[in-house]
Structure formats: C-alpha cells, structure tokens
MARVO-731073 format. One line per field, with one value per residue (C-alpha): x, y, z; residue in one letter. Coordinates in steps of 0.25 Angstrom, whole numbers, plus 5000, padded with zeros to 4 digits. Each point is the difference from the previous one (the first is absolute). Example, Ala and Ser with C-alpha at 12.3 -4.5 7.8 and 13.67 -1.06 7.14 Angstrom:
X: [5049, 5006];
Y: [4982, 5014];
Z: [5031, 4998];
sero: [A, S];
This chain:
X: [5000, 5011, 5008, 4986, 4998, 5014, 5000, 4988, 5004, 5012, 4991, 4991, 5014, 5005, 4986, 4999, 5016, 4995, 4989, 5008, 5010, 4990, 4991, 5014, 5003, 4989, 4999, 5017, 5004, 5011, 5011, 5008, 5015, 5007, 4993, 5003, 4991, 5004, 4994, 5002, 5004, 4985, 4994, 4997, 4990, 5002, 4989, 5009, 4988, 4994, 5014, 5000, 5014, 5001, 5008, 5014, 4999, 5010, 4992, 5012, 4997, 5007, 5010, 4996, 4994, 4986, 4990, 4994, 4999, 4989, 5001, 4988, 4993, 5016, 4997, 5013, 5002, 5007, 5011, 4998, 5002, 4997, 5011, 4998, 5012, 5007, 5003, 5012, 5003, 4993, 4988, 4996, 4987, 4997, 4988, 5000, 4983, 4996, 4996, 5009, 5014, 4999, 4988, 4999, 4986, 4993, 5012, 5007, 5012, 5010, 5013, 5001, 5015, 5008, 5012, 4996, 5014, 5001, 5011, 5001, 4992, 4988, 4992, 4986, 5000, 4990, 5005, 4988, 4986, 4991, 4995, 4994, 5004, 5009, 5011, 4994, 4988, 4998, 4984, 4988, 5002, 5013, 5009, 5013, 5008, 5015, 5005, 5015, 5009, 4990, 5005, 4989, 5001, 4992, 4989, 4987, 5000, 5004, 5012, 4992, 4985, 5000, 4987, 4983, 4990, 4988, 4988, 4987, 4996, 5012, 5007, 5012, 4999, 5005, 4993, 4997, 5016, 5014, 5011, 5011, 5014, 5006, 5013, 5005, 5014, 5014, 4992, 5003, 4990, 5004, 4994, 4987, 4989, 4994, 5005, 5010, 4993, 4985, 4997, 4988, 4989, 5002, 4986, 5003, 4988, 4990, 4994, 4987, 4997, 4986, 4993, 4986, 4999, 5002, 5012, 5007, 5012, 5010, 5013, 5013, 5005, 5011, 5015, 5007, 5013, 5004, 5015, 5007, 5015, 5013, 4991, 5008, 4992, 5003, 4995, 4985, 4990, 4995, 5002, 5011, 4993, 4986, 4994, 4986, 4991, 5012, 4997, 5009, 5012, 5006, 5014, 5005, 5016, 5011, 4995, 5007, 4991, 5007, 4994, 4986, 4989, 5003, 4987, 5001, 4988, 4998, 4993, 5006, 5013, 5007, 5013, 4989, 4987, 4994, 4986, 4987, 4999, 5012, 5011, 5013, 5015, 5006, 5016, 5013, 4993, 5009, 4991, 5008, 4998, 4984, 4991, 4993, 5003, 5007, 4993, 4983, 4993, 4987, 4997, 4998, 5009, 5008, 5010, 5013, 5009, 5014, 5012, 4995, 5010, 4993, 5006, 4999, 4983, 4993, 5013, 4994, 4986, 4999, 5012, 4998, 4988, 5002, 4986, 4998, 5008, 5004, 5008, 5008, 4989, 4986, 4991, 4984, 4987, 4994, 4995, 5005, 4995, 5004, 5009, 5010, 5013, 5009, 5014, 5011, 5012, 5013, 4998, 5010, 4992, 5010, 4996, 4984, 4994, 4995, 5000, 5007, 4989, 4985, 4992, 4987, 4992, 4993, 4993, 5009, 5009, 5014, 5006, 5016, 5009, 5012, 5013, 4999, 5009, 4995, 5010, 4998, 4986, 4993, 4991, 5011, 4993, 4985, 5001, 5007, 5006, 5008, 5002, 4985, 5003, 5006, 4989, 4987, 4990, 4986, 5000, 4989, 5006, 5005, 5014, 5012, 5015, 5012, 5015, 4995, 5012, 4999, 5008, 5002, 5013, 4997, 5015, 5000, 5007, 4987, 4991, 4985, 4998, 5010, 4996, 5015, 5004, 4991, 5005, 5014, 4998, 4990, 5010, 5010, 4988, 5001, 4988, 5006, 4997, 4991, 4986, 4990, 4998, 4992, 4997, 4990, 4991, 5003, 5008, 5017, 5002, 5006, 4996, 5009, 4994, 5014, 4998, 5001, 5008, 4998, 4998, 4996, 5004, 4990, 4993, 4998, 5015, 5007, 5016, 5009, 5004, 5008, 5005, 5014, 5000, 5002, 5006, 4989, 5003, 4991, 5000, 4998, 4987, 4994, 4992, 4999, 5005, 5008, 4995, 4988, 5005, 4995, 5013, 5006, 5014, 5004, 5014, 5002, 5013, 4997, 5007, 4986, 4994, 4988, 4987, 4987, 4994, 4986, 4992, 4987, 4990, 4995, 4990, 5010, 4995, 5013, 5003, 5014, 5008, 5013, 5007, 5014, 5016, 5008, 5012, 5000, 4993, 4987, 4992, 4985, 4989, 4984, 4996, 4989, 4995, 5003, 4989, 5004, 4999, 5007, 5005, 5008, 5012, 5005, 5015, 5003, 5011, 5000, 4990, 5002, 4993, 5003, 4987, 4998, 4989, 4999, 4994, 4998, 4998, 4998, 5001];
Y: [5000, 5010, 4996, 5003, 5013, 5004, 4999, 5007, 5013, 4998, 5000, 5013, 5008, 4994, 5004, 5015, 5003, 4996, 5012, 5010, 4999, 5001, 5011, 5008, 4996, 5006, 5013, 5003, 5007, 4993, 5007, 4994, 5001, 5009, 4996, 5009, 5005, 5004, 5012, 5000, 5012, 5000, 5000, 5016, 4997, 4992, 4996, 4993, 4995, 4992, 4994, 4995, 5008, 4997, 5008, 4995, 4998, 5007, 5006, 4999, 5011, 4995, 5008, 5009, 5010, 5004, 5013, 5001, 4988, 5002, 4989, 5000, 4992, 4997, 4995, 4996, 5001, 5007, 4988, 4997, 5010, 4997, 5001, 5007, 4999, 5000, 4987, 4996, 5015, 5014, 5004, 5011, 5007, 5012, 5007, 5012, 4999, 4993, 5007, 4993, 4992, 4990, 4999, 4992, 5001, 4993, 4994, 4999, 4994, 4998, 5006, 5003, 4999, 5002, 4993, 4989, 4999, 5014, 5003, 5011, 4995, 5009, 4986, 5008, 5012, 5009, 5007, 5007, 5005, 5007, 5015, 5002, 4984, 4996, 4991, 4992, 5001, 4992, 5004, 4995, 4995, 4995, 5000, 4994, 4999, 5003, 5005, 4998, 5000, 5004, 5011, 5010, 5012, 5007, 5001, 5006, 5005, 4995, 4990, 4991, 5005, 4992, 5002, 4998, 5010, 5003, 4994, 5004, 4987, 5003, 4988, 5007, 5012, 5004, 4992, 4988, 5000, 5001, 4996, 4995, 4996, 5002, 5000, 5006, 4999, 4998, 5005, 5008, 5011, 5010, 5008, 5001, 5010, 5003, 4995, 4989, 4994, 5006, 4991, 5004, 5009, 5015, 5003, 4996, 5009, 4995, 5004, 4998, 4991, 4995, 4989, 4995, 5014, 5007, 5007, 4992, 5006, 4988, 4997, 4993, 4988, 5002, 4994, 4993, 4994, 5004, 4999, 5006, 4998, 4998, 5006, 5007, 5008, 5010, 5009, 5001, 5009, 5004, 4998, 4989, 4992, 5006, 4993, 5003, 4994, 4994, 5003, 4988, 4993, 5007, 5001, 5006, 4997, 4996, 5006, 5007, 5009, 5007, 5011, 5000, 5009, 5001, 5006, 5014, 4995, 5011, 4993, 4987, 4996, 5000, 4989, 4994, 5004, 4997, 5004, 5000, 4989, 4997, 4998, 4995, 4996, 5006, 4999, 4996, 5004, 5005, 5011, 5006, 5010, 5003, 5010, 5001, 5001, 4988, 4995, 5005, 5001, 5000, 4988, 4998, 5005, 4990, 4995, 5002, 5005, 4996, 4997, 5002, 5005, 5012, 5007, 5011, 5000, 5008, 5006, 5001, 5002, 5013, 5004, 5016, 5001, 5000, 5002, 4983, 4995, 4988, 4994, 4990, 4994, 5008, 4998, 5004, 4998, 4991, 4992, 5001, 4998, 5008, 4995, 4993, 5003, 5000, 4994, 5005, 4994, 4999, 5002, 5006, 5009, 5006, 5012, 4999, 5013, 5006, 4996, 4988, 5000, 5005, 4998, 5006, 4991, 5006, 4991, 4990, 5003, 4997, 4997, 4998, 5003, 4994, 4998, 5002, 5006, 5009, 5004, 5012, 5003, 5009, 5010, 5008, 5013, 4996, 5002, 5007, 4998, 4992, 4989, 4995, 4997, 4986, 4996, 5010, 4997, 5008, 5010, 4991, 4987, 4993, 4996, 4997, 5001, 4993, 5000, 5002, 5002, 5012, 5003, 5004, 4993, 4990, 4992, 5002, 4985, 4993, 4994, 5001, 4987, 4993, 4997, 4996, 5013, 5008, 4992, 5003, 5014, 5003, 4994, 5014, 5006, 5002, 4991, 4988, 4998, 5014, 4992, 4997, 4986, 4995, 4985, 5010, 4999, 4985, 4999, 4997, 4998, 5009, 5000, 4988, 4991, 5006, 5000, 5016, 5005, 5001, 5016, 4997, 5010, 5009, 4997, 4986, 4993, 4997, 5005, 4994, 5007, 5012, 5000, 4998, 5014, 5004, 4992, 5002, 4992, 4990, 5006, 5013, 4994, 4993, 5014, 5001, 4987, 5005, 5013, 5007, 5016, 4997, 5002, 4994, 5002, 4997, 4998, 5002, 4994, 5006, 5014, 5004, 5008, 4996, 5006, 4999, 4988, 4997, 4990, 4994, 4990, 4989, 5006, 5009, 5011, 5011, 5003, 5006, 5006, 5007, 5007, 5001, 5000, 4995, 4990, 4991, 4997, 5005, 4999, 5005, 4998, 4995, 4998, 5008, 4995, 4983, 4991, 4986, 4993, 4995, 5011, 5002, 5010, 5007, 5004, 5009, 5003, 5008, 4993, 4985, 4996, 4989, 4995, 4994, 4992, 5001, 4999, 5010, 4992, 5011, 5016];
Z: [5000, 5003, 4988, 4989, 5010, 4994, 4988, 4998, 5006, 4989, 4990, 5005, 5001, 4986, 4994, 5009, 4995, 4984, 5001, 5006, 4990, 4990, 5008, 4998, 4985, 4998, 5007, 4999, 4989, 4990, 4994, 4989, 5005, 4990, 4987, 4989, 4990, 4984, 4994, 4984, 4992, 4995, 5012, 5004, 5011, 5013, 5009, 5010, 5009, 4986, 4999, 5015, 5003, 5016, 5009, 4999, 4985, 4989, 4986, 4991, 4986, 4987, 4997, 4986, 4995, 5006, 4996, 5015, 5010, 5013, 5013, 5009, 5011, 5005, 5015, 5008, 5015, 5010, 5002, 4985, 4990, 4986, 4991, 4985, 4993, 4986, 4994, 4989, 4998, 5000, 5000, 4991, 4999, 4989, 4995, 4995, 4998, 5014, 5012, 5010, 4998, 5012, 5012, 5011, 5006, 5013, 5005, 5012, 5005, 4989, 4995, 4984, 4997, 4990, 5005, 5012, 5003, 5004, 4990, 4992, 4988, 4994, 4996, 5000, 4990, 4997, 4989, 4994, 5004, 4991, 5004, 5014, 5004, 5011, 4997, 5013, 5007, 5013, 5006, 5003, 5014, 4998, 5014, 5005, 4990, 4994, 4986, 4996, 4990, 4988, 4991, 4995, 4989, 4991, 5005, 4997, 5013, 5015, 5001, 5010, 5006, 5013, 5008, 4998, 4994, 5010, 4996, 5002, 5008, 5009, 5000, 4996, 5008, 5013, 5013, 4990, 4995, 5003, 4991, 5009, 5000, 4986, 4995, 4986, 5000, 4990, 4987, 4989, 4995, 4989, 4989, 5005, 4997, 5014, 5012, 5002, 5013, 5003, 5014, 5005, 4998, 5000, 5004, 5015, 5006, 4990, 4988, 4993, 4988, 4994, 5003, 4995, 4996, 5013, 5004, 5013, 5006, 5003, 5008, 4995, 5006, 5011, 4996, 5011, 4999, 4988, 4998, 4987, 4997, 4992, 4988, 4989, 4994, 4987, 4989, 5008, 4994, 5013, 5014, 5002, 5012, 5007, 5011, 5006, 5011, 5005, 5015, 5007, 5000, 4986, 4998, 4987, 4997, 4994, 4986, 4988, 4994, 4987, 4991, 5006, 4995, 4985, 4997, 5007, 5006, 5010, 5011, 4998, 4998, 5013, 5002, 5012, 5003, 5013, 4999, 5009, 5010, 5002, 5011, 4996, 5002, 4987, 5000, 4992, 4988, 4988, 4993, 4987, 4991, 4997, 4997, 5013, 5016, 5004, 5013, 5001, 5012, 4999, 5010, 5015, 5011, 5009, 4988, 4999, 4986, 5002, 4993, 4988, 4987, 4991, 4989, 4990, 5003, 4992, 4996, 4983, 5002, 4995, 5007, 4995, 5008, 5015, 5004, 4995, 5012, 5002, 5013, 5005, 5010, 5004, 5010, 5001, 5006, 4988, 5012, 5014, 5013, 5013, 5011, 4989, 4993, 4989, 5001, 4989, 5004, 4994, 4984, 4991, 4990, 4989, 4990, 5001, 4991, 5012, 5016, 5005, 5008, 5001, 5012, 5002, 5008, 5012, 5004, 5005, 5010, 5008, 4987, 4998, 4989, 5002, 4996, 4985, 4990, 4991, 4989, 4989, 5001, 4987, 5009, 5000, 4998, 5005, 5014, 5011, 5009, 4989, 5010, 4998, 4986, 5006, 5009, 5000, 5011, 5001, 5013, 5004, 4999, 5013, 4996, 5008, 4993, 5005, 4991, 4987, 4989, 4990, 4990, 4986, 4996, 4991, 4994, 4985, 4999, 5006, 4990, 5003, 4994, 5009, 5014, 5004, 4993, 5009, 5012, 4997, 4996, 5014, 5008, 5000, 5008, 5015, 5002, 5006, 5015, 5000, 5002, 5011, 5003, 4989, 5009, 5008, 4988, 4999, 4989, 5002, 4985, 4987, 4986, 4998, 5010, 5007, 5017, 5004, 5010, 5015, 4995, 4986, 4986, 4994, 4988, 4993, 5002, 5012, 4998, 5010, 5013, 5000, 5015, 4997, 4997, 5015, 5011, 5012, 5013, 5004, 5014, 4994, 4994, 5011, 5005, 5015, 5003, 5011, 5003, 5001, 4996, 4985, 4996, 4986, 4994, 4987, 4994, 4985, 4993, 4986, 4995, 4995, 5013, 5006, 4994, 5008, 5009, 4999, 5010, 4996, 5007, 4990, 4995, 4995, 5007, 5003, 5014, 5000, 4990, 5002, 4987, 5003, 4992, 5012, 4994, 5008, 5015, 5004, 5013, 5001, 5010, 4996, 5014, 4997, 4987, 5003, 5008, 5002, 4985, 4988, 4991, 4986, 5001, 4987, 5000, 4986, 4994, 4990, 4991, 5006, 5013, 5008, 5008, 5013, 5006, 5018, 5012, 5010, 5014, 5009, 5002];
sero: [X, X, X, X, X, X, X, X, X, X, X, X, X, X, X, X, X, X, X, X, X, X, X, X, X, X, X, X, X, X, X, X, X, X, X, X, X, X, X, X, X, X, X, X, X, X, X, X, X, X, X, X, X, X, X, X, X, X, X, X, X, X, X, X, X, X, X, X, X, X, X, X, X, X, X, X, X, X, X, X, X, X, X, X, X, X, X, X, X, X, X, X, X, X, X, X, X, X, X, X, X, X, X, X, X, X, X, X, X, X, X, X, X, X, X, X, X, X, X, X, X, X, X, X, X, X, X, X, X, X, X, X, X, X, X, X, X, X, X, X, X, X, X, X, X, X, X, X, X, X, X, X, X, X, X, X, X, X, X, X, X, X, X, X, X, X, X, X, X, X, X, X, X, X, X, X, X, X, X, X, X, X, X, X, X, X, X, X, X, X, X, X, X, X, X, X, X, X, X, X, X, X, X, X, X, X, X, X, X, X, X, X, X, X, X, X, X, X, X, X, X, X, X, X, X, X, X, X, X, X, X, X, X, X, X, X, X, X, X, X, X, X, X, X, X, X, X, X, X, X, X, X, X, X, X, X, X, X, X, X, X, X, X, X, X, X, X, X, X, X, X, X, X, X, X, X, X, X, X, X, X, X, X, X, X, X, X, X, X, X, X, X, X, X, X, X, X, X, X, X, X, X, X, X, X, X, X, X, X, X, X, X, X, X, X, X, X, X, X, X, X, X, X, X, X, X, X, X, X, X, X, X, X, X, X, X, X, X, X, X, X, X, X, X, X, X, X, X, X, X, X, X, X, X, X, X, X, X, X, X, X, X, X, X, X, X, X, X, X, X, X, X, X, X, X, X, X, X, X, X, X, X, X, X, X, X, X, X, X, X, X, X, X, X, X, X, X, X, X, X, X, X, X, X, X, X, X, X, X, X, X, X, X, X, X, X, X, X, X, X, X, X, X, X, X, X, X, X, X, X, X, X, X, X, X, X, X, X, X, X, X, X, X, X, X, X, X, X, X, X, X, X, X, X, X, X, X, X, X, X, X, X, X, X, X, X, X, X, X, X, X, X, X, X, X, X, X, X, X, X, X, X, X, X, X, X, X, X, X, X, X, X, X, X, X, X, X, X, X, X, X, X, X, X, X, X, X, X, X, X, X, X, X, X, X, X, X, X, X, X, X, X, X, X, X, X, X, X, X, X, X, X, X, X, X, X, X, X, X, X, X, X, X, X, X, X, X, X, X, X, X, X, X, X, X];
C-alpha cells in the first residue's frame, strides 16, 4: 500500500511539472538568439514586425545602389538592441525626386550603423535627397536608439531630423511621449542645404496646427538622454547641429563643425544651436569658420558652455555692415526660468565679427563667466568702453566674471584651420596657471580630454605649469602655519622684478591685490582680507604668473 501510494504522488508532480512548462511556453515571449535578416537592394520598404525581427536579431542591407529605403515596426529591448547594418560593402542611397533619403519609423531600441566594428568606415551613405528631403529621417514614436558611422551629403534639407511631429490625437505629444536615451555619434554630414543635425522640435512651447478642421494648439514631445558626439560635420547650409526640447540628460561634444551656415540665413545658421527647452552640457566642441554665431543660446538655464573652440564666427557675413552682429557665444531669454544660471566656462573664442561674447539674459541669475580667452574680437568701434566689445552683458543681466583673458594679439604664423597650429600659437600668452578652478563646476578636463591643472589655464587648452619661473619656499606657502600675524613673504630669484600679487577664493573672487616693482623679496600683510579657507595666490612678473593654491588654517 505505501509502495502504490508513492508512486502515485510521482506521477501528479511529473504531470503538474508538464503543465507549468507549458503554461510558460505559452505565455513567455521567445527570442530567436542573434538571427539575421537580409534585406535586398529592391526592397525599399521594411516592415520589421511582418518579417518576425526579434530583439536581438541583426537586419543586414545588401550593399548597392538604392533611390530611398524606409524600416519601421523595429522593436528591440533595452538589454537587446536591434542591429541594422551594411552588409558586403556600402550602402548607397540617391534621389534626386523623392521626399526622404533614408527613415526609420516606430522603432525603438536599435542601433543603425554603418560600421558595427566601430572602425572608421562610412558603410551607410546617403548621398542625395531631392529638395526639401532629409538625407535620414527617424520619427514616429521611435525612441532609444543610436546612429554611427553613416555619411550623409546633399541633402534637400536636414542631415539627420531626429524627433516625432505632434499629432492631433496626442500620441506623439508632450504628456503622452518622450524620446529617450539617444545616441548619434562618429558620422560624417556635409553639404547640406538646412541644418546638418535638426534634433527635436523648435516649437518647444506649442504651436497650433489643424485637425478635423479645427485649429488645436499642440505641445512637442520632450528629449531625454540625448547624446551627440565625435560628428564632423561641413559645408552645412544652416545651423550645423540645433537641439530643442531637450530638457534632461544632454550633452553636446566632441564635435567639428567647419564652414556652417553657408546660406546667410540670417536667423539660422549658427555653428550649434540650442533652442527652447533645452538644458544641456555643450563642451569640446570645434566650431570653425561659419557664417553665423558659434554657440546660440536660446535654451533653458542650468547648463553649462565649456571648452569649447570658436573661430573667425560671422567673421564674412557681410563684414562692411557692423550693425548685422555676429558673436562668439550669445546668451538670451528665448526661454528661461527664474532661479537658474548660465555656466560659460573656459572656451577660446578667436576673431568673432562682433562680441566674443553676448549676454542678455535677465531673467536667469548667478550666472559665471569664466576662465575664457577671447582673442581679437570685431566690435572694435561699436561699444564703449572698448572692453565690452570682448564680452557684452546687459545692465540688467545678473552676471559674475572671474579671469577672463582679453587680448587683441593674434600670431600671424597660426592657421585658422589647424587646431595644433592655434594651440602652438596661444600658448606665447600669459594664460597658463591664471584660472579658477574649473572642478567647482564638475569638470577637470581640457579640450583634449587633457586633466587640468590644480589651478587650470584660461581658454579651451591646458598649457603646462609655469611655476619654474619663480622659486617660492614651501614654508613661505603654507600661510599661517606658524603664526597668526597674517604675515607672507616671498623671495623671488629671477632678474625681472616683481610686478603685482593678486589672492583670489575659488570662485575667483579677488581679495587682495598688491602692485608693486620690488627685485626680489617682499612681505605683506591680509589679516584683514583672509578668513580660514582655501585660496589661489598670483605672483607676476612681468607678463608670467606663477600660481599657488593654499590653506588658511587660522587668523
């Protein structure tokens, strides 16, 4: 009886084990591990969802010639991305009749490379779109997704058009929407007729458009995540990259942007354009030669310009007419809210037509300008003082300035189109060590990727140390160590005498300052202007400064 009893509670569990595993067959999804699909050089439309594409899988294009190509309905996830890629040699798409070169449409989760090796192959390249089309178009609802390595030119109008249109059922509008976490990086855009990269929508604050015959004002779709870098982009009819909408998470850098705005399009054809709704990281950004300002403002507050390259802007856009100005970097109230602030940080801006820089935002406030070189600006005769020709704030404007370079020297050996050449040629400045500390502002880095120094360089490059130019005890350094009479001396061994000493907190606020022409030793007193603190001591001499970083540890 125990022996029957036994095996029939076997046989339940066996049987109860059987439907479980079948209950999940059923109800778990199945993904085809890495399974590649072939697209033919006929085939211009790709419904990824009818072909049973599975996250995970790889969509392989015949290599050839194509007139357009459009993939929708591509559905990967988050731990499985989709891969769209050349196969057996370039891609090449051409029309000079069509109203879009390449579009990806309701997908999400996939990367569209032209090169999955990450090498530095263009394997995708759109090389012509007829008049008004985007070389390539990726909308309707399609989010998480990266783009590298395709080469886009000539172009009916935008480079790449990266976001959704709002719709009159709302689906693609702000509340219902978000694109997120997207990546367009290593591609090459050039010869464009609009704007090499248009990501997001422009109209940030709505606008109105017409549905069943009824006029129904709409909101774009926020961006979130966005990611754009290691672009190079030329020869663009408009802006060279405008990002909109994008309110979280954005970071624009590492980007060359060379010959923008070829168009003279007045209001659009700035090197980078941040437009409404938008908050952003934009640094290490080459910006060359255009027609229009270098860096636009026109977002949201609480971001941060830094590092960034910017030459000759605006420099030939009708350069006999001083009232069409045309800056290094400008700042406005496009859309801003109170209680937030702009960071310009340590850009190097050479030979703009007009300002170096402009800001007239008032609305934002506690906003630093920083560290920045600005060389040779054109506003010569436009303002007074002539000082405001290198950066021009509005009265209004809530603006802090701490050791910003001016200068009108420019090297007639340095080739504009040569960043090493610029670098050589700026380095002759007396710029090196003359900065506040940049890692306040959570960033320790140079335009090279180069770690700053403790007391980082002004502008874009960090130049190595110049404290070999004096011999300063380390027990003349250490402030107050011994003593509380505020008391520090200072030996110099050089010929040259000493010329003033400036002490600044690290805000670069100036708290001392002592001009002087003794040879050799000097001993002052800032009892009165030192609390305990860390603090950056300039010693010049002539027109080299060596710099200190130190701690006060009592009074």
């Amino acid at each position: 009886m125990n022996n029957k009893m036994h095996i029939q509670i076997t046989v339940k569990q066996i049987f109860t084990l059987i439907i479980c595993i079948w209950w999940a067959t059923l109800s778990a999804p199945i993904y085809a591990a890495n399974k590649s699909h072939f697209i033919g050089i006929a085939q211009l439309n790709v419904n990824a969802s009818t072909m049973g594409i599975l996250p995970g899988d790889t969509i392989l294009l015949e290599s050839g010639k194509r007139k357009s190509l459009k993939i929708s309905n591509v559905l990967g996830d988050s731990l499985n991305y989709v891969i769209i890629t050349n196969a057996g040699g370039d891609v090449i798409i051409e029309n000079t009749d069509f109203h879009y070169g390449f579009v990806m449409s309701n997908s999400r989760f996939f990367r569209l490379t032209g090169n999955y090796k990450n090498g530095n192959n263009y394997g995708i390249r759109i090389l012509k779109t007829g008049e008004g089309a985007n070389g390539l178009g990726i909308g309707e609802l399609s989010t998480n997704y990266e783009v590298d390595h395709i080469e886009i030119a000539n172009t009916g109008f935008a480079g790449i058009f990266a976001f959704s249109q709002p719709t009159c059922d709302l689906s693609a509008n702000k509340g219902q929407f978000e694109q997120r976490n997207t990546i367009i990086r290593d591609n090459y855009i050039h010869d464009t007729y609009g704007e090499g990269m248009y990501l997001g929508h422009s109209f940030y604050t709505g606008y109105t458009i017409t549905c069943d015959g009824e006029n129904k004002k709409v909101f774009p779709h926020e961006i979130k995540g966005l990611k754009v870098y290691n672009n190079l982009l030329e020869n663009i009819g408009y802006d060279g990259i405008q990002v909109c909408s994008a309110v979280e998470g954005t970071e624009v850098y590492n980007n060359r942007i060379y010959n923008y705005g070829t168009l003279n399009e007045e209001t659009q054809h700035s090197g980078i354009q941040i437009g409404a709704g938008t908050k952003l990281k934009c640094y290490n950004n080459s910006i060359l030669k255009g027609s229009g300002t270098g860096i636009m403002m026109l977002g949201l507050a609480d971001s941060y310009i830094f590092n960034n390259l910017i030459v000759d802007a605006g420099k030939k856009f009708y350069p006999e007419d001083a009232t069409l100005r045309i800056h290094g970097i400008f700042v406005d109230d496009r859309l801003t809210y109170s209680n937030t602030s702009h960071y310009i940080l340590n850009n190097t801006i050479i030979s703009p037509k007009s300002d170096g820089i402009r800001f007239i935002s008032t609305l934002s406030s506690k906003n630093i300008i920083a560290n920045n070189l600005i060389v040779k600006p054109g506003s010569v005769y436009v303002y007074e003082p002539e000082n405001n020709r290198f950066i021009n704030i509005k009265q209004e404007s809530d603006v802090s300035l701490h050791t910003n370079f001016y200068t009108d020297y420019t090297n007639g050996d340095m080739n504009a189109d040569s960043i090493n050449s610029i670098y050589e040629c700026l380095s002759t400045l007396p710029i090196a060590n003359r900065g506040i500390d940049c890692s306040l502002y959570n960033f320790d880095f140079d335009f090279f990727n180069k770690t700053r120094n403790l007391i980082p360089s002004i502008g874009a490059f960090e130049y190595p140390t110049k404290n070999s130019m004096f011999s300063v005890k380390k027990s003349d350094i250490e402030l107050f160590e011994d003593s509380k009479n505020g008391v520090f001396s200072i030996e110099n061994t050089k010929n040259d005498n000493l010329k003033r000493i400036t002490i600044v907190d690290l805000s670069g606020k100036k708290l001392y300052e002592m001009t002087l022409n003794e040879p050799r030793f000097v001993t002052f007193n800032v009892k009165d202007h030192l609390t305990k603190g860390i603090y950056i001591i300039y010693i010049e001499r002539s027109n080299l400064v060596f710099a200190h970083k130190f701690i006060v540890n009592s009074i």
